[in-house]
N, C-alpha and C positions, 0 to 999 in steps of 0.2 A: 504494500500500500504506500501510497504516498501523504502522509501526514503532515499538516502542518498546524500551528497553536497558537496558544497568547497563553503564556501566567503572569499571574500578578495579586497581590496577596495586600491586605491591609496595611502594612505597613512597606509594602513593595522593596524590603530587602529579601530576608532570607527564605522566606518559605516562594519567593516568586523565582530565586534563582535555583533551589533544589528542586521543588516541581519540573523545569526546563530542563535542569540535568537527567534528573530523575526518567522523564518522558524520554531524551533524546538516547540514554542508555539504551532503558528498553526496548525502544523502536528502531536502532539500531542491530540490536542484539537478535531483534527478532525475524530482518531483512529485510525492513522498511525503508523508505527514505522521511527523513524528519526535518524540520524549521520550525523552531521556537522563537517566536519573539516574547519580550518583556516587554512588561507596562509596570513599572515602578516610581520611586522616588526620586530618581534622575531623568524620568522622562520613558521612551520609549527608545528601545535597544532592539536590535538584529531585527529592523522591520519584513516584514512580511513583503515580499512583492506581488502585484495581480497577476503574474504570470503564474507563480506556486502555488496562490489560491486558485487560481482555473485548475489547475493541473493535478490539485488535492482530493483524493478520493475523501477524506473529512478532516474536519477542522475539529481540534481541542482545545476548550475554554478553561482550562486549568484555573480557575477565580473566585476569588471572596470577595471580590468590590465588581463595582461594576464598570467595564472596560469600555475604552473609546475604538470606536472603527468597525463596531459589529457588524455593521452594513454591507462592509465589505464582503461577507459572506454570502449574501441574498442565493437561495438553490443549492447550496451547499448541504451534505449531512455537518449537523454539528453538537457535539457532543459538551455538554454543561460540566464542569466537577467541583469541588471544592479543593483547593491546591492540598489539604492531608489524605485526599484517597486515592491523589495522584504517589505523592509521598510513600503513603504506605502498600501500594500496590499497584506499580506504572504496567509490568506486564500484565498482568490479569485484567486490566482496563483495556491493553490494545488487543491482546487476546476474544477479549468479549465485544470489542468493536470489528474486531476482525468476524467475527462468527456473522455479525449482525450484518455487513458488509455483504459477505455471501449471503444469505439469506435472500438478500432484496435483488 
């Protein structure tokens, strides 16, 4: 699959940038391609470009506030989470996106 995201976490340090880690591990490990951008307290890091997002089989909203640019997704699947369930279990979320994915 080709995954791409946004975390970003209330206080937009740490839980925004191990979410990103966290995702791009797993989605790496599992033979994905991935692109995480942040939205934190310095602004917005490793943006997303509209060509990734055409090219995204879905989008992960790894988030506990509410993020700028969602629109950009319009027809896209896209997936909601809270950055600690990304945290506590990035494979088993792309896993169960992958299932879903086939499925449809």
């Amino acid at each position: 699959m080709k995954i791409v995201g946004i975390a970003a976490c209330t206080s937009g340090i740490a839980h925004t940038y191990i979410a990103k880690q966290k995702l791009e591990k797993a989605a790496k490990a599992l033979g994905h391609t991935v692109h995480i951008e942040t939205q934190g307290t310095i602004g917005t890091e490793d943006e997303l470009s509209m060509e990734e997002i055409q090219a995204a089989d879905v989008v992960i909203i790894a988030a506990d506030i509410k993020i700028s640019g969602k629109d950009r997704f319009k027809g896209k699947k896209v997936v909601e989470i809270p950055t600690n369930m990304v945290i506590k279990a990035p494979k088993g979320l792309i896993n169960k996106i992958e299932e879903e994915i086939i499925k449809t």
